[in-house]
C-alpha positions as CSV (number, residue, x, y, z in Angstrom):
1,X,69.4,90.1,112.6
2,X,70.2,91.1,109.0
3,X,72.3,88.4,106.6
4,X,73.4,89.2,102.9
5,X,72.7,86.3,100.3
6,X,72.9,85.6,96.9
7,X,69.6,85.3,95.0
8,X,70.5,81.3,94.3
9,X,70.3,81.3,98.4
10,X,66.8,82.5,97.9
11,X,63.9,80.5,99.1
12,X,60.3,81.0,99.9
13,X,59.4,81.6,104.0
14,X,62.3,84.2,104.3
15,X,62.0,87.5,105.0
16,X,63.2,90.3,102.5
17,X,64.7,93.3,104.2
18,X,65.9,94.6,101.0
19,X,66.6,94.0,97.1
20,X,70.4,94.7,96.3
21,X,69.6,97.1,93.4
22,X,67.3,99.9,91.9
23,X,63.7,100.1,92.4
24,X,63.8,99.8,88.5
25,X,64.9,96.1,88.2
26,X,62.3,94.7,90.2
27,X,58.5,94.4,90.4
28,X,58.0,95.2,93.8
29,X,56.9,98.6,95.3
30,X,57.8,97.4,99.0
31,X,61.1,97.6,100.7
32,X,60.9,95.2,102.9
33,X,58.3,91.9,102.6
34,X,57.9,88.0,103.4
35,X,58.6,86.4,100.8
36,X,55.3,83.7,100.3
37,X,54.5,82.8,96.6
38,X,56.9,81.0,94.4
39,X,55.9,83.0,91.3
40,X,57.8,86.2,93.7
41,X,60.6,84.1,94.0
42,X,60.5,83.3,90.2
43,X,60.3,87.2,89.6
44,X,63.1,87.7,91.8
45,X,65.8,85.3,90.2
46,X,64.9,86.1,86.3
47,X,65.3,90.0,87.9
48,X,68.7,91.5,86.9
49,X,69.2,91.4,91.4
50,X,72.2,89.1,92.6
51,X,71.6,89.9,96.1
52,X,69.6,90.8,98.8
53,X,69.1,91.4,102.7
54,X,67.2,89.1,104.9
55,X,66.2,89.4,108.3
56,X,66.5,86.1,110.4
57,X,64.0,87.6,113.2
58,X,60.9,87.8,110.4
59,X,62.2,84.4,108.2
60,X,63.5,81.8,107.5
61,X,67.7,81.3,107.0
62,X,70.0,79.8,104.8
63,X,70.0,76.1,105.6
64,X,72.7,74.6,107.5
65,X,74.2,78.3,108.2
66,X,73.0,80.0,110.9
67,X,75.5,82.7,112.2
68,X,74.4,85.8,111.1
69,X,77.1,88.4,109.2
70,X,75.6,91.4,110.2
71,X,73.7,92.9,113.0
72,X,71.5,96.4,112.8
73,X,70.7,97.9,116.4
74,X,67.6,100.4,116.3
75,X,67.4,101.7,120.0
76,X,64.2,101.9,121.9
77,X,65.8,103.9,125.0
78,X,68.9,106.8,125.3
79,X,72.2,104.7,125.5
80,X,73.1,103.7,129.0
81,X,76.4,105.4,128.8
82,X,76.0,109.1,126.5
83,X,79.2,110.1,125.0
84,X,79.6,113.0,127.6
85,X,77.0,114.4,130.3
86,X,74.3,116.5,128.4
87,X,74.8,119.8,129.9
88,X,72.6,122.8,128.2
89,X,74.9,125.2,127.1
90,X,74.2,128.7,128.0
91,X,72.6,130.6,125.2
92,X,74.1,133.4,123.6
93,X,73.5,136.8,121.3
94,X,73.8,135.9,117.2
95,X,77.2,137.8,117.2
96,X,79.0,136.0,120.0
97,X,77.7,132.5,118.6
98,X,78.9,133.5,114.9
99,X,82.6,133.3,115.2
100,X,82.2,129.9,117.3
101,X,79.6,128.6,114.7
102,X,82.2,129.2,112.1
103,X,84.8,127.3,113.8
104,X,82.6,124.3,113.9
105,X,81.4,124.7,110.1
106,X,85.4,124.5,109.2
107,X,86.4,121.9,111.3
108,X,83.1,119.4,110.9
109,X,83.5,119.8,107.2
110,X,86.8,119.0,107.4
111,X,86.0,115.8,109.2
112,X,83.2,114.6,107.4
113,X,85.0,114.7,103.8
114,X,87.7,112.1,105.6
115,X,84.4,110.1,107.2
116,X,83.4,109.7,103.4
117,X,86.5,109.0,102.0
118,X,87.5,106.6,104.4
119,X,83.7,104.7,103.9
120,X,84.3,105.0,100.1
121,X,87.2,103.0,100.6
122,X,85.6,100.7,102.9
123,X,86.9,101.1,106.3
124,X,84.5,100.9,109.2
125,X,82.7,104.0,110.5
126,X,83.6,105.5,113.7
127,X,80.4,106.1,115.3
128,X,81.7,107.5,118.7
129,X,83.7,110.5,116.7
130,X,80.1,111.1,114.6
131,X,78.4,111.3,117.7
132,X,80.8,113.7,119.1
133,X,80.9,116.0,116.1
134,X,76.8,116.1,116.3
135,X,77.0,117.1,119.6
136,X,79.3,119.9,119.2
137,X,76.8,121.2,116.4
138,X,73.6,120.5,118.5
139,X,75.5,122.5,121.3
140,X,75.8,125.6,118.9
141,X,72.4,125.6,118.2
142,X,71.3,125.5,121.7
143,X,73.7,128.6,122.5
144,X,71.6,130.1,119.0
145,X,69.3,128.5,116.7
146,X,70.5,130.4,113.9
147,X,74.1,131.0,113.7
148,X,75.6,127.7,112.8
149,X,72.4,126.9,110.3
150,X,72.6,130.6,108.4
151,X,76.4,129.9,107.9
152,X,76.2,126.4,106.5
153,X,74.2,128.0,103.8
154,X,77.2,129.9,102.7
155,X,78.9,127.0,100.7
156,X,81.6,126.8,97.6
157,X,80.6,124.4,94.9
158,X,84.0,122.3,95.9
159,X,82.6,122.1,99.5
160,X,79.0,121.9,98.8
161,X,78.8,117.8,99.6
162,X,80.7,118.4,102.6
163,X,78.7,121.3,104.0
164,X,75.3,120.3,103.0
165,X,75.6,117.2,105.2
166,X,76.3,119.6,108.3
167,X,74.0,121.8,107.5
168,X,70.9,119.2,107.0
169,X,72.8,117.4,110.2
170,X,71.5,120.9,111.8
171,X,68.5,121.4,110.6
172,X,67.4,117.9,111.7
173,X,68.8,118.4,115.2
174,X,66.5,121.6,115.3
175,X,63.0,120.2,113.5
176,X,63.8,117.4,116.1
177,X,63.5,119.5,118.8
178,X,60.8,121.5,117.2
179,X,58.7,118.3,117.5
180,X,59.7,117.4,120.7
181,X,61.4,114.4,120.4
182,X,63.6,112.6,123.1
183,X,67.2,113.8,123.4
184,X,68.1,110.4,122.5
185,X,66.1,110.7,119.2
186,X,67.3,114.3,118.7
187,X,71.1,113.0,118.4
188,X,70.1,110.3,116.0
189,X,68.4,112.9,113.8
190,X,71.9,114.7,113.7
191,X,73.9,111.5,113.1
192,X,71.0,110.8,110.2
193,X,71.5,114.2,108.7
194,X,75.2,114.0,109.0
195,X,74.9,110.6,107.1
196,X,71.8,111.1,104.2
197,X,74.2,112.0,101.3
198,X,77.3,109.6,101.9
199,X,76.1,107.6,98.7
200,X,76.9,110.4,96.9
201,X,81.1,109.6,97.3
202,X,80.4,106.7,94.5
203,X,79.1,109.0,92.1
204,X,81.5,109.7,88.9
205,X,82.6,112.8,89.4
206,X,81.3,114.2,85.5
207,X,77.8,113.7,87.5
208,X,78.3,114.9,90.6
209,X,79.8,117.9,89.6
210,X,77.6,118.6,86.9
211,X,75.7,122.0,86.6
212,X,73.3,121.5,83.8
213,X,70.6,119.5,83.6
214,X,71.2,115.7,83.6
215,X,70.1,113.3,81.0
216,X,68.4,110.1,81.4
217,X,71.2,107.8,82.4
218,X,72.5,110.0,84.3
219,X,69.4,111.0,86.3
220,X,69.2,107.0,86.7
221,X,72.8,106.7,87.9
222,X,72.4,110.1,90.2
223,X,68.9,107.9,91.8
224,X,71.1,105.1,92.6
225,X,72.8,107.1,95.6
226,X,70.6,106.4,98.4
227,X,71.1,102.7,97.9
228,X,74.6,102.9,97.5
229,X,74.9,104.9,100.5
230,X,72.8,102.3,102.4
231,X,74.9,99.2,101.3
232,X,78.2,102.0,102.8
233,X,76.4,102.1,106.1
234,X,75.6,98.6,106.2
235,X,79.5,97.8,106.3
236,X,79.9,99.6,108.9
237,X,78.9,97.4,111.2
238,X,76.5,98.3,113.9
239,X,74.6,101.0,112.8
240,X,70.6,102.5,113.6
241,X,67.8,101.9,111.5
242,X,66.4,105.0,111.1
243,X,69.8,106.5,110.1
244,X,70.6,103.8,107.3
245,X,66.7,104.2,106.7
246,X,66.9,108.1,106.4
247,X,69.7,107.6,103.9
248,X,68.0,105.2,101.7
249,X,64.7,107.5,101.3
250,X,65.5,111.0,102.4
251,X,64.6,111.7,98.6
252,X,61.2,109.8,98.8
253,X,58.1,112.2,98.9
254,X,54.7,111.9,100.3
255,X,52.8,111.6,96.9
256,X,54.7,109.0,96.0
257,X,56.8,111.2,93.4
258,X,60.3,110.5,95.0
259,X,62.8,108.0,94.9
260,X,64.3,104.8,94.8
261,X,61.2,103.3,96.1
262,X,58.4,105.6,95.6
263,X,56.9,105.6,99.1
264,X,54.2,107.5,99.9
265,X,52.6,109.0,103.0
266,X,53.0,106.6,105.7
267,X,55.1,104.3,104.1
268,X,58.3,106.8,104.6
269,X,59.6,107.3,108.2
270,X,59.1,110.3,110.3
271,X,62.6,110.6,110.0
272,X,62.9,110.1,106.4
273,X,60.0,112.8,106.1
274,X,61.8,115.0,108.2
275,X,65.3,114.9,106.4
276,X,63.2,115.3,102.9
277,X,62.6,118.4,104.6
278,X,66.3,119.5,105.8
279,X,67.6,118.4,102.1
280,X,65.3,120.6,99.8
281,X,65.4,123.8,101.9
282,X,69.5,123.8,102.3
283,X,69.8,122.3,98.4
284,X,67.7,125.3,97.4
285,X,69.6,127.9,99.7
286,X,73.2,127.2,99.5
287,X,74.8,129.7,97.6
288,X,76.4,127.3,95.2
289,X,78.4,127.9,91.7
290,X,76.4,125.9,89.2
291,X,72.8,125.1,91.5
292,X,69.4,127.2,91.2
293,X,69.2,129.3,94.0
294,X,66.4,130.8,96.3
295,X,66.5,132.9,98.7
296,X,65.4,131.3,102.6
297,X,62.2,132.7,102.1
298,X,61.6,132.3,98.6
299,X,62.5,128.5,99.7
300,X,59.7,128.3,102.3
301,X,57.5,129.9,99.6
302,X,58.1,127.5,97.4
303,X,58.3,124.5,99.8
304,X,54.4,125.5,101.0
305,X,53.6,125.9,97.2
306,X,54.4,122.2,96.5
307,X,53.1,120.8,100.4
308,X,51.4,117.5,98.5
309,X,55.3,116.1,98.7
310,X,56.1,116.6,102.2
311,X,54.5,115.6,105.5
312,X,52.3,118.8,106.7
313,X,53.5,118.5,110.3
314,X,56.8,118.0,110.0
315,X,56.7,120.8,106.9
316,X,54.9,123.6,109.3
317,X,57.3,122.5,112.5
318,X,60.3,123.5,110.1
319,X,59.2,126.9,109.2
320,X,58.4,127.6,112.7
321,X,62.1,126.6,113.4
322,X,63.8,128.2,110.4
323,X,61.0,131.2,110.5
324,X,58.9,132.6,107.8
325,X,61.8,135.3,106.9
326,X,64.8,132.9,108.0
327,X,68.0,135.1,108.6
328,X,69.5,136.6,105.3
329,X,66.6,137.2,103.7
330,X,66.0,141.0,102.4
331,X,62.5,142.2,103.6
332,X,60.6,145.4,102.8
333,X,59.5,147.4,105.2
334,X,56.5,149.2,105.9
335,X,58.6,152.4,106.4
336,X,59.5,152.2,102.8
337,X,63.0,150.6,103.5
338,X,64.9,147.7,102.8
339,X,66.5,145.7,105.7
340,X,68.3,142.4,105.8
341,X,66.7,140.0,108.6
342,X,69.4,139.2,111.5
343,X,67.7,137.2,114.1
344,X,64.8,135.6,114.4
345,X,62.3,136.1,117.7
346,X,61.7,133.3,120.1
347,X,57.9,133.8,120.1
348,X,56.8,135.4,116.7
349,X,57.3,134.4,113.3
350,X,56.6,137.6,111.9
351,X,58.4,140.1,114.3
352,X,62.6,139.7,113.5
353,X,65.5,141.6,114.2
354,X,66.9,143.4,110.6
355,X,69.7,145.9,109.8
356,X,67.7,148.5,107.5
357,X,70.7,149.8,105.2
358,X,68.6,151.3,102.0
359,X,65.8,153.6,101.0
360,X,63.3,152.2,98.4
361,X,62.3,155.5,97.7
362,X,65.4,157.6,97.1
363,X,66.9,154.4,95.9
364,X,69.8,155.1,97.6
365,X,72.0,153.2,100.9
366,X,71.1,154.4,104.1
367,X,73.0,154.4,107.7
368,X,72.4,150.7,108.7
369,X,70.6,150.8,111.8
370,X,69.0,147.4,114.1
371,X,65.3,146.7,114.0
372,X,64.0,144.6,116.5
373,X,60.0,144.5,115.1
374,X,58.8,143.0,118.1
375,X,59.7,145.9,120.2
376,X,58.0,148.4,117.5
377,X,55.4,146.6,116.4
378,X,53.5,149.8,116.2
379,X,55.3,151.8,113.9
380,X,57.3,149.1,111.6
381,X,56.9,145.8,110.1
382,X,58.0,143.5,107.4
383,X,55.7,143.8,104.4
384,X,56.9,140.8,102.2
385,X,60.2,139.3,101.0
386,X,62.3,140.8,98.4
387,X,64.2,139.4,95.6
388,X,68.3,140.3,95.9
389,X,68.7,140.1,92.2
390,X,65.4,142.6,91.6
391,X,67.6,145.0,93.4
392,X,71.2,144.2,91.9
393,X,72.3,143.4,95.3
394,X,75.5,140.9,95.7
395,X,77.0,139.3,99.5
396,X,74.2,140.4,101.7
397,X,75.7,138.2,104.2
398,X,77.8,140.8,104.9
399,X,75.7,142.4,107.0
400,X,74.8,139.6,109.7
401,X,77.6,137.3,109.7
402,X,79.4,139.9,111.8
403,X,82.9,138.7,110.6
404,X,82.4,135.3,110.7
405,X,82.9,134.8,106.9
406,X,85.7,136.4,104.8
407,X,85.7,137.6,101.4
408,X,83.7,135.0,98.7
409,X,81.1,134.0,101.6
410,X,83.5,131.1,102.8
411,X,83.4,130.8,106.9
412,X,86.5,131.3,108.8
């Protein structure tokens, strides 16, 4: 049972769940703790903090007050009663799974920029209509893994915030799966991912939409949205641990380099780890006004390149769920051609489906034809990535979103 509390309320024997403020104004590298020497307490109430979080089931309580104000449910076991019977859906081809995907993209962005605006202003969350739209997405990856995730990439720098938090709501649904977790666990990895970035609504909008590189009290103000998210989700009522926990430190990393807390290793969820994960690969892909962008396999690249920050496990289950050449990235073929990847193979990393639409050597388009490498593994395969902007090339989405976007990239 959580209670809020002013630092005056503060004594020693109770049981810190967390410090209302940054990282920076406080001595103390642990989240949560028992509070047991007086010279903490001290620290705590010369510490520009007013308030904090205690839990009542570790410590002690306020004298003389003992109802609770808040209470923060972390199921052990799948709810008794799921929103709707989990049914698989069938799976389907990338084409007939596009248009659908799209649909879902519009309509779940629409509804998570009112979620946010509604928590900005305070009102309380409605869990059952977030649990419905992470269904509908985790049913669209079940009919195929990579339609709904490719398009999410695809994002306008006025709906980034809103899209982002879809996409990484996908991505954790599927790196979920990838480790085989529990269905139960699978939807709160969704509802987590939907969730990380909703912080981000109290950010003055000079920061948030800023392109360039921020300065110091900036980047200080921009590292105070995980907390401020947290304190959103804690006003919401009932709400899980592991998604108010994923929002507080989806930006901590495993060498202790992240933030607000600087966790390291096993100090930082498996969830957290895994959403560390989600965030940095669609940040880095979403084609975005404004943001440094890599290509999906530039992204992996780089992601392996700098492994010392994320957890190895969770790291190598996402690139067997994204792929080593995740859809939309331009490969070069042994046959001397270029070919855009469509589709990745259920069993094989290495062994896609691409449209090959250009000749290397006559530098020159060709007719677009379908690959599928892992029915001609003898005579073609993928030699490495390629750069779109070595080659001069612009909207390669063009050539596997089948329709499903219009002109400028944005989904239908």
């Amino acid at each position: 049972m959580l209670r809020h509390i002013e630092v005056s309320q503060l004594c020693v024997g109770m049981f810190i769940h967390e410090l209302c403020g940054s990282w920076v104004d406080h001595p103390f590298w642990k989240r949560s703790f028992l509070l047991e020497r007086p010279e903490d307490l001290e620290a705590i109430r010369v510490s520009p903090i007013h308030s904090l979080w205690i839990d009542l089931d570790k410590g002690l309580n306020v004298a003389g007050e003992p109802v609770p104000a808040l209470r923060i449910v972390e199921p052990a076991e799948p709810p008794r009663k799921p929103l709707r019977r989990p049914l698989v859906p069938p799976r389907l081809a990338m084409n007939d799974e596009l248009l659908r995907a799209a649909d879902i993209c519009s309509r779940s962005k629409a509804a998570v920029a009112q979620m946010f605006s509604e928590l900005r202003m305070g009102q309380v969350l409605g869990l059952e209509r977030v649990g419905e739209m992470v269904l509908e997405i985790s049913d669209s990856l079940m009919r195929h893994p990579d339609a709904l995730i490719s398009l999410a990439r695809l994002k306008t720098a006025d709906e980034y915030c809103y899209l982002h938090s879809v996409a990484v709501c996908a991505l954790m649904i599927g790196l979920a799966r990838r480790l085989e977790l529990p269905p139960h666990l699978v939807q709160e990895a969704g509802i987590a991912g939907l969730l990380h970035d909703v912080g981000k609504m109290g950010l003055p909008a000079q920061i948030l939409g800023k392109t360039s590189a921020l300065d110091e009290q900036e980047r200080r103000i921009w590292c105070g949205h995980p907390e401020a998210g947290g304190k959103m989700l804690l006003e919401s009522r009932h709400i899980s641990l592991r998604v108010l926990d994923v929002c507080l430190h989806h930006h901590e990393r495993a060498d202790g380099s992240g933030y607000p807390h600087k966790l390291c290793g096993s100090q930082i969820s498996l969830f957290a780890r895994m959403a560390a994960v989600c965030d940095v690969y669609d940040s880095k892909t979403s084609r975005c006004s404004g943001k440094p962008l890599w290509d999906p396999a530039e992204a992996i690249r780089q992601m392996v390149l700098a492994s010392a920050k994320f957890d190895q496990k969770v790291l190598h289950a996402f690139i067997r769920c994204v792929g080593i050449y995740p859809v939309g990235t331009l490969v070069r073929l042994r046959s001397g051609r270029l070919a855009v990847v469509l589709e990745q193979h259920p069993e094989t990393l290495l062994m896609p489906k691409v449209k090959v639409f250009y000749s290397i050597a006559r530098r020159m388009p060709i007719d677009q034809q379908v690959v599928d490498l892992a029915l001609m593994a003898q005579e073609e395969s993928i030699l490495g990535p390629e750069s779109e902007k070595t080659w001069g090339f612009k909207n390669l989405e063009q050539f596997w979103t089948a329709g499903a976007v219009g002109e400028g990239g944005q989904a239908h």
